[in-house]
TITORPA-198585 format. One record per residue (C-alpha): residue in three letters; x, y, z. Coordinates in steps of 0.001 Angstrom, whole numbers, plus 500000, padded with zeros to 6 digits. Layout:
BEGIN
AlaXYZ
...
***
This chain:
BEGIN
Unk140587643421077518
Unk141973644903080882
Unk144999642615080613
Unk145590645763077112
Unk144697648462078569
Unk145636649592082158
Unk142959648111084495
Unk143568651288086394
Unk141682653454083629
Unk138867650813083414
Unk138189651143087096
Unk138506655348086820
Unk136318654785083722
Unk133644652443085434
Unk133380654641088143
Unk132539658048085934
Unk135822659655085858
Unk135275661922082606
Unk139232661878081514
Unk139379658172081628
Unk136218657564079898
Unk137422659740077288
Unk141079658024077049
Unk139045654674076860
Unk137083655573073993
Unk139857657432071789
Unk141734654416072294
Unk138932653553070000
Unk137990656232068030
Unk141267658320067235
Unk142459655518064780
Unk139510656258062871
Unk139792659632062505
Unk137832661111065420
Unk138161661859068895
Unk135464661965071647
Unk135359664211075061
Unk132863663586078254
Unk131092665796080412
Unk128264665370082321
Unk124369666562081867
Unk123475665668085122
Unk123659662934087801
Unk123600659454085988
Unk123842661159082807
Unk127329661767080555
Unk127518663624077174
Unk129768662432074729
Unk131288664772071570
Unk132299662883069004
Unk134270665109066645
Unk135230663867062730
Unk136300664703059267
Unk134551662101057767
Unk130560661434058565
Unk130621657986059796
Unk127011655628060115
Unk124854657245062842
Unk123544654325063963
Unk125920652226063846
Unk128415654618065855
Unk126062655046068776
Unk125576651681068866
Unk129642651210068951
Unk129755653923071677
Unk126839652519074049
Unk127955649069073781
Unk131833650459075066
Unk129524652059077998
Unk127793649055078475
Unk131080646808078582
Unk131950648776081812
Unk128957647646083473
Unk129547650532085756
Unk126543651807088215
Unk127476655362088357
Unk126247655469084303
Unk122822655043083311
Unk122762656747079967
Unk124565658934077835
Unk123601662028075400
Unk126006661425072064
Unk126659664717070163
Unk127990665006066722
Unk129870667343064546
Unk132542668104061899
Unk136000668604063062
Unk136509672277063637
Unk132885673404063294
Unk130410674237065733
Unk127545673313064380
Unk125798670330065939
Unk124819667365063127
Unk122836665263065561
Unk122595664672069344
Unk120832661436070495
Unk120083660259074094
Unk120200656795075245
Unk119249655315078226
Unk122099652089079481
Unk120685649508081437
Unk123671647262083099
Unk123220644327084921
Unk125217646317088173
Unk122403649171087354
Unk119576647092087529
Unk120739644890090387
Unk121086648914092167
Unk117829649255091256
Unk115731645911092693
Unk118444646369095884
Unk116446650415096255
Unk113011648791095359
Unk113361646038098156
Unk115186648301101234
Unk112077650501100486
Unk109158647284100766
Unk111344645870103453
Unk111347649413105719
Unk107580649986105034
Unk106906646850106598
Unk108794646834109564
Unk107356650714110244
Unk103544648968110081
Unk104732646042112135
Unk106029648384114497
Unk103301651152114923
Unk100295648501115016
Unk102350646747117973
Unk102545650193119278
Unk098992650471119098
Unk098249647439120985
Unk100232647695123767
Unk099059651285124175
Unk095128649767124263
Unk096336646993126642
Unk097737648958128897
Unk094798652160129218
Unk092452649473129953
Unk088926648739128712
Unk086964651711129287
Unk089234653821127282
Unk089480650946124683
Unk085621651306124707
Unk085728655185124517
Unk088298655418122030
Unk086754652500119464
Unk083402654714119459
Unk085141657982118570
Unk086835655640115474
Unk083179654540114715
Unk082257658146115024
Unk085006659739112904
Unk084450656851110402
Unk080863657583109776
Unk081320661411109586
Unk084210660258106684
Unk081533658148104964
Unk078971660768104632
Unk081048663353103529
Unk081748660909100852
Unk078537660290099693
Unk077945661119096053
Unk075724664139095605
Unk074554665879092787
Unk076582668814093826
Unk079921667232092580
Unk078446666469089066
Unk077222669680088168
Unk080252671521089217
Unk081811668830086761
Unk079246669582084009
Unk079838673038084205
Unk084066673023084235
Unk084732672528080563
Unk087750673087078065
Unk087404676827076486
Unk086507677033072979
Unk089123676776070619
Unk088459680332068423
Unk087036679501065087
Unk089333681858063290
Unk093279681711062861
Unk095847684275062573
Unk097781683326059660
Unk100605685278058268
Unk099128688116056174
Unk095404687495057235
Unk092564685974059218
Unk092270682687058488
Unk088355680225059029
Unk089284676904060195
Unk086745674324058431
Unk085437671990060675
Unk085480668482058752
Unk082824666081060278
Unk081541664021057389
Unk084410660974058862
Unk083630657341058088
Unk084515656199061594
Unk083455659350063796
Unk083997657329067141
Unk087809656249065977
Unk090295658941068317
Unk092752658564065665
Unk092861660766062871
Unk094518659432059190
Unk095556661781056799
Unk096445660496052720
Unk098838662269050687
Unk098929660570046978
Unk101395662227044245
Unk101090663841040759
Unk097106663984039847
Unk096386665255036198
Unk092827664660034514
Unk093194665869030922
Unk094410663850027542
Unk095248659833028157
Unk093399660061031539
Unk090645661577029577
Unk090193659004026532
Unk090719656154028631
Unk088106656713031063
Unk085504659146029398
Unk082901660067031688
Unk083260657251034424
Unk083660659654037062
Unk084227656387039281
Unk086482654541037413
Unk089908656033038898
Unk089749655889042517
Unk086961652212042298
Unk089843650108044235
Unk091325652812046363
Unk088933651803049449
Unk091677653693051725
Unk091288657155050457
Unk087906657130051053
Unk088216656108054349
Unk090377658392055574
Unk089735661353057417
Unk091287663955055030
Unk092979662844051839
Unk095276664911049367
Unk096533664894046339
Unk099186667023043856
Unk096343668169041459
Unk098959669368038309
Unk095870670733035299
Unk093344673520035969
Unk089600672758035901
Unk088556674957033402
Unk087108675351029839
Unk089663678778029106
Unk091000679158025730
Unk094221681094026090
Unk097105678757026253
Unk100147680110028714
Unk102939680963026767
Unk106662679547026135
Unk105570676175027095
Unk105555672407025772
Unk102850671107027600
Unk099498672502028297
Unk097199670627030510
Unk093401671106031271
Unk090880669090032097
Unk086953669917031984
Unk085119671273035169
Unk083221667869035394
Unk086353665764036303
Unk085972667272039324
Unk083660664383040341
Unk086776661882039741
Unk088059664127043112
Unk084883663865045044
Unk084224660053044269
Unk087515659129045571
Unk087193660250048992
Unk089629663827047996
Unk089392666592050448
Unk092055669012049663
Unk094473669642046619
Unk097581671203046398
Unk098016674118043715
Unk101519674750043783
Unk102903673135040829
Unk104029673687037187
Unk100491673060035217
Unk098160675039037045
Unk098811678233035765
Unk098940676175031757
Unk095634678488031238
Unk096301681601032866
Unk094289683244035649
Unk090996682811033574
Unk092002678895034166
Unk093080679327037913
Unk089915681115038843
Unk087688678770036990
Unk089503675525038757
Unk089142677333042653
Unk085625678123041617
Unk084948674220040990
Unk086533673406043790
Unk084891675263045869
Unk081681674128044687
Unk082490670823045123
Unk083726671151048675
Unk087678670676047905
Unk089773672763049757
Unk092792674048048162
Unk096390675525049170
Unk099438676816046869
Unk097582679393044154
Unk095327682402044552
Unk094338685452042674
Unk096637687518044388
Unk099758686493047144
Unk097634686735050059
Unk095148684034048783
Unk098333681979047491
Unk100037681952050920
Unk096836681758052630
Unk096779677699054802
Unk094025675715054907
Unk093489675058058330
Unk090955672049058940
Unk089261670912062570
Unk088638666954062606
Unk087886665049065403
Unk089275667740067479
Unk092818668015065908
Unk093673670821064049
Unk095597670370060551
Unk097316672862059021
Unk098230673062054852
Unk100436674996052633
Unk101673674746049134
Unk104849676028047746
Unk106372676057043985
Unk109039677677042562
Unk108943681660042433
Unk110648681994038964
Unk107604680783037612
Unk103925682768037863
Unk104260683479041281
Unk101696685655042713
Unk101880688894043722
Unk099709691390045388
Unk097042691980042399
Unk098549689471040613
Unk097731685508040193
Unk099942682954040639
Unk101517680305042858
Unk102592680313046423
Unk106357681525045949
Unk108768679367047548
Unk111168681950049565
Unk112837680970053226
Unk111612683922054424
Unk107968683917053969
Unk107878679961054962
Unk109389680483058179
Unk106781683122058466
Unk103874681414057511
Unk104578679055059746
Unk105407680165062568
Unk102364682523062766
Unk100184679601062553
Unk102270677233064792
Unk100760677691067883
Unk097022677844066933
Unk097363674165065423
Unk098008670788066479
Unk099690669653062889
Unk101210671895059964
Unk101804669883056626
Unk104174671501054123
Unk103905670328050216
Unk106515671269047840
Unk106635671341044124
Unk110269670950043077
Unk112905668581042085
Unk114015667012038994
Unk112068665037036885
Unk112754661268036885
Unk115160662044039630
Unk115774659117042316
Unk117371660961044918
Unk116664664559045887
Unk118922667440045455
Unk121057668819048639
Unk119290671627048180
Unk115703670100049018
Unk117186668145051814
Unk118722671584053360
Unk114752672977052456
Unk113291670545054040
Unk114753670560057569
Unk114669674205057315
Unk110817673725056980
Unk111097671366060215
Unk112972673533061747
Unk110359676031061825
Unk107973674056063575
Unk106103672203060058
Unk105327668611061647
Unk104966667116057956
Unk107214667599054067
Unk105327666398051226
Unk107013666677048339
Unk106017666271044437
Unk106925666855040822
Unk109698664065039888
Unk107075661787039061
Unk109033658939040410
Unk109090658039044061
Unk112169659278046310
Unk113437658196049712
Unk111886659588053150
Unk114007660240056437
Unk112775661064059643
Unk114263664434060794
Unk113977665554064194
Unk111090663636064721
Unk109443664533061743
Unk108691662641058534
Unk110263664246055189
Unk108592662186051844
Unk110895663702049133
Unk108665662716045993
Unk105665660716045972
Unk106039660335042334
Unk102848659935039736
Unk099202659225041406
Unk096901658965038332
Unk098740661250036348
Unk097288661318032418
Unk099690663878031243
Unk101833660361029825
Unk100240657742027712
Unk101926655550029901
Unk099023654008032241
Unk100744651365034270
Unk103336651814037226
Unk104140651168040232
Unk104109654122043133
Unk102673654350046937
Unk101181656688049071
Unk101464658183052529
Unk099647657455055357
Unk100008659600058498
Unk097917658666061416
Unk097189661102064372
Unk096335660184068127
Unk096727662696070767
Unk100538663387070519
Unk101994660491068704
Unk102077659999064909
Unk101964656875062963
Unk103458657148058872
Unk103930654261056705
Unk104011653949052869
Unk100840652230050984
Unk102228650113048156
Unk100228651194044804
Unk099933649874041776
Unk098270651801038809
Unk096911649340035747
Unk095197652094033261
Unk095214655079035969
Unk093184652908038707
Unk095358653007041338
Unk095127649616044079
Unk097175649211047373
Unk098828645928047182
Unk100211643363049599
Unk102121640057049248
Unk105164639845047207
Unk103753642962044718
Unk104041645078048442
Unk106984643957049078
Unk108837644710045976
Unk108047648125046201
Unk108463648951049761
Unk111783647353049715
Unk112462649830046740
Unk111478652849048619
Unk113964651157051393
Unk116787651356049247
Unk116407655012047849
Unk115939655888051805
Unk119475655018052902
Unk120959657860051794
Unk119661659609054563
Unk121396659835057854
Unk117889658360059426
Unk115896656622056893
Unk112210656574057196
Unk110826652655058093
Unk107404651907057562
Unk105601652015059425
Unk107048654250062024
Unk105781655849065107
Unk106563659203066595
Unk105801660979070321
Unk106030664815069384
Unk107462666676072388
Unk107616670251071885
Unk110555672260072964
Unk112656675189072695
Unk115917674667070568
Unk119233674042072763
Unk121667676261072214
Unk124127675795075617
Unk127599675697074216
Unk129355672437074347
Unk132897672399076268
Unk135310670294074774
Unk137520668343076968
Unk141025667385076054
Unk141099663746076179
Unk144948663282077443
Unk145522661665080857
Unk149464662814082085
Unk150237659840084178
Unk148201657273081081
Unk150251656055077699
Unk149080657537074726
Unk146517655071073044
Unk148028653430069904
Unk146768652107066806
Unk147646648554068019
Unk145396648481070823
Unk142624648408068594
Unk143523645832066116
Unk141709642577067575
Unk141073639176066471
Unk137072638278066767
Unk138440635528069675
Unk140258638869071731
Unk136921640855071553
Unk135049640560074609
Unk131692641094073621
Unk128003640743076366
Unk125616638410075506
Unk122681640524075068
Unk118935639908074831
Unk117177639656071234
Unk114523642734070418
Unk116463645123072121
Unk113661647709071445
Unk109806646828071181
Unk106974649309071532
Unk103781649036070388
Unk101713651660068149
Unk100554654339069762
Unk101530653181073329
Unk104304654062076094
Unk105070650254076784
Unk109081649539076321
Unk110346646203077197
Unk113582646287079707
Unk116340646495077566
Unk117526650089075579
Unk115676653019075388
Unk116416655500072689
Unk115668659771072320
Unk116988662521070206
Unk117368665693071200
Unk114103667847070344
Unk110790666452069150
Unk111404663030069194
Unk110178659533068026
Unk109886657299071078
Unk110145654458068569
Unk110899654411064950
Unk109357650772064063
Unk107423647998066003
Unk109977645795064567
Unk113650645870065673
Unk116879643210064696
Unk116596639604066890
Unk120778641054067396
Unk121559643855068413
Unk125098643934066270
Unk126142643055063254
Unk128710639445063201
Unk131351641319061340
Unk134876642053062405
Unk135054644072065576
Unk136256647890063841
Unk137963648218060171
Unk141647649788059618
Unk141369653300059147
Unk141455655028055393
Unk144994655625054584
Unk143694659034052650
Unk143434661881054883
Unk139510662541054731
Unk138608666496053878
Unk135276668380056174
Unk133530668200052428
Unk130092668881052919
Unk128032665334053257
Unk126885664264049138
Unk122992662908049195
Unk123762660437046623
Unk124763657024047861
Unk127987656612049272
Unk129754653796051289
Unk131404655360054662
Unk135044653091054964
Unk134091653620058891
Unk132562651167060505
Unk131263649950064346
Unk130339646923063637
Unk130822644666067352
Unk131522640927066981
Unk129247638295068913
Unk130970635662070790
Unk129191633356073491
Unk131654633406076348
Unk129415634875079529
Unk132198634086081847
Unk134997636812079848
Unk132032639650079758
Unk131294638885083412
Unk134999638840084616
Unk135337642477082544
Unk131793643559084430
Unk134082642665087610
Unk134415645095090151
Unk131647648037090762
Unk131759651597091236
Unk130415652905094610
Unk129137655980093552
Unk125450657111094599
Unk123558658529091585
Unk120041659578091843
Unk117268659926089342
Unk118328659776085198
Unk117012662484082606
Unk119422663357079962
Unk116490666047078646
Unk117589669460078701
***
């Protein structure tokens, strides 16, 4: 590779020079369309813009951009922040940190770890042959005197070490402060409900359920009667989590007068409550289509039953202050946060007036922000969509990192009646549609859905889909090949999203403030370099020079900080510290080294959510030749870094 490009630029590159690592990757990247410029974050640390017209793979571009920086094996680089945008915008798409771990950087790193063990020794060989010729050479009697003042000193040391019971009770008595029972919500004082009847009290971690569409009336209704049990009898997991949810879509009530100008009507009677209570349900949403089907006679009646039977509710109210008020609920000493929206061309509520919980920017970002300090977790469910949609509309994408961007730390979304895709956005899980539950609003009785598990421990977050099926609205999680069928469907409707959601996946949540430093672009040109050509790219797989690198780059284990040696992976903001337990035994694809570029000029359209094949593409070709990648690895910088955080 140095025998194409000008070794001189390798070794400026190796050793940090910003202009030559930015010439070495445009050779690279301008072909395709883009153009990248360096600067650095901090000692150890570069940042690299990546500007294009077209929105390439994410993943697969930082993986073509770290593995450049890792081909340098350079000592002065141990990781690099990647930043991403449009051509001719400043708006930031994505930033993402990683951390590069060479073989020069690590070989840096045991040479630190061993001068240090090495000069510790020598200092306590030193100073305890110090210390003997200095009792040699005073004699005995001061040997004597000065080994009964150690004595001495020592047993004053051990006495004021004793345990006493002064220590505990000044213990006992320092304890956290009270949490206040009572939460400032948007337009009100809000009770937080402290939920202790939990099936495993002693478990730390706390699961939450969210199942889709419920609806009780009609089908449901002559195919189960009065078996209050029947619906949720193999659903084991509901009931066992900690608090469970569900999209209930038909009031609870025995009203009369029918909403006008619409085709269906649903209601189910008071008692089918019980079907809620026997399966383990703890809260409902409100904000949807149906629950306003019998007026606010039918509203009242349904929050009146749910209140007796110990539901909570979010979404509707008699009035807009009991529609936008959240349900805020204390278990096992986390703090959960709900809120319902649906669509505010429809019954929305209004002061004096009944309704649903209007879904307008304005009053979201307000709702939750007032609230986002005073809890540990806010979960956002919205109503919306098209029915029998697959995919989501832009518009509920742009919705739902607006949500996240206001500090919501779950999307929940319902109505399509069919499941949707999930991404992870800024750390954050976003479940588009969780399609029907036990919905008996269609004589159809048998499908296949899931539902979302979210489990809480301290700061980290575990989600994951439950495969369902539903055989006469009794819902059963599945496994084997059943599972796998449909969590490889929800798989595919996911990759439309810039980071799909695996499952299961496993977030840290580090709060921060939003970083809004400028970034400098640098011009890439070097005046005494060639101008990088098209031709310098356009490689056979036997000219690629590609590392040998270990399988599993990335392992972690649930709910723990333990990362094998390898590479280590952050975005920007609230971030996952791993997004599956399970990564790729290679790290690259075995496909041809980088494509030929699209002869059509690509336009800065905005990016389509419906699926679409990018004609960019990193993929890196594997060969075994140890000796080539070595040789490349060749000579080292000599620069001194100290310390890595590419954080801001």
């Amino acid at each position: 590779m140095e025998s194409i490009l000008q070794p001189s630029v390798v070794d400026l590159a190796r050793s940090g020079n910003f202009r030559a690592l930015a010439y070495w990757m445009n050779t690279f990247l301008l072909p395709q369309g883009m153009r990248a410029s360096v600067e650095d974050v901090r000692a150890g640390c570069l940042q690299i813009l990546v500007e294009f017209r077209q929105i390439p793979e994410r993943e697969r571009l930082v993986q073509f951009i770290c593995h450049q920086i890792w081909r340098l094996n350079s000592e002065a680089i141990e990781g690099v922040r990647i930043v991403a945008r449009l051509a001719g915008q400043s708006d930031i798409l994505w930033k993402q940190s990683v951390r590069i771990i060479t073989p020069a950087n690590r070989r840096r790193q045991q040479y630190r770890a061993y001068t240090a063990r090495v000069c510790k020794q020598r200092a306590t060989a030193e100073i305890s042959f110090k210390t003997l010729r200095l009792l040699l050479m005073v004699g005995t009697a001061v040997t004597s005197f000065i080994i009964g003042c150690w004595f001495s000193y020592q047993t004053i040391l051990t006495k004021k070490k004793a345990p006493t019971s002064i220590p505990t009770a000044a213990v006992t008595a320092i304890q956290k402060p009270a949490r206040p029972k009572q939460v400032q919500a948007a337009l009100e004082i809000v009770p937080v409900r402290y939920h202790n009847q939990v099936v495993n009290p002693n478990d730390p971690v706390v699961t939450l359920m969210f199942g889709g569409d419920v609806n009780l009336s009609d089908a449901f209704a002559d195919v189960v009667g009065k078996d209050y049990k029947w619906a949720f009898a193999k659903m084991d997991e509901y009931r066992q989590a900690d608090l469970a949810m569900v999209n209930l879509e038909n009031p609870l009530t025995r009203a009369e007068t029918r909403r006008e100008g619409k085709q269906f009507n649903f209601k189910a009677d008071p008692e089918s409550v019980q079907v809620l209570t026997e399966g383990g349900i703890d809260i409902v949403n409100l904000a949807n289509n149906h629950i306003m089907d019998y007026e606010a006679p039918g509203l009242k009646e349904t929050t009146e039953t749910l209140d007796k039977a110990g539901i909570r509710y979010v979404g509707a109210g008699q009035d807009i202050k009991e529609a936008r008020r959240p349900e805020i609920i204390e278990v096992k000493g986390q703090r959960i946060a709900y809120l319902g929206y649906y669509n505010p061309e429809f019954h929305a509520a209004a002061p004096g007036v009944a309704g649903t919980n209007p879904l307008i920017e304005d009053q979201i970002a307000e709702d939750i922000k007032a609230i986002r300090d005073q809890v540990d977790w806010i979960v956002v469910n919205y109503h919306w969509g098209e029915e029998l949609a697959e995919y989501p509309a832009d518009w509920q994408r742009d919705l739902a990192r607006f949500t996240i961007d206001q500090g919501a730390d779950v999307v929940v979304g319902h109505h399509p009646h069919v499941l949707q895709g999930a991404e992870i956005y800024k750390g954050r899980p976003i479940a588009y549609s969780l399609g029907n539950f036990i919905f008996g609003g269609n004589y159809r009785s048998d499908y296949d859905t899931a539902v979302l598990k979210v489990s809480l421990k301290g700061k980290k977050m575990k989600v994951e889909f439950l495969p369902v099926e539903v055989r006469k609205y009794q819902p059963k999680v599945v496994k084997g090949e059943r599972a796998n069928e449909i969590l490889n469907h929800i798989e595919e409707i996911s990759k439309i999203f810039e980071r799909p959601m695996r499952s299961p996946t496993v977030i840290t949540i580090r709060r921060r403030q939003a970083h809004t430093a400028e970034t400098r672009l640098l011009q890439p040109e070097l005046p005494n370099l060639p101008k990088p050509s098209t031709s310098s790219v356009t490689l056979s797989n036997s000219e690629v020079i590609t590392p040998v690198f270990p399988g599993n780059i990335i392992r972690r284990n649930y709910l723990k900080d333990e990362v094998l040696p390898g590479w280590q992976q952050e975005e920007e903001g609230m971030t996952p510290t791993s997004e599956s337990a399970e990564a790729d035994d290679e790290p690259f694809s075995k496909q041809p080294f980088i494509t030929s570029p699209d002869k059509t000029k690509p336009l800065p359209i905005p990016h389509s959510f419906l699926p679409t094949k990018s004609s960019i593409s990193f993929n890196v070709s594997r060969v075994s030749n140890c000796q080539q990648a070595d040789k490349l690895a060749g000579s080292l910088g000599k620069i001194s870094i100290k310390g890595f955080n590419c954080q801001s």
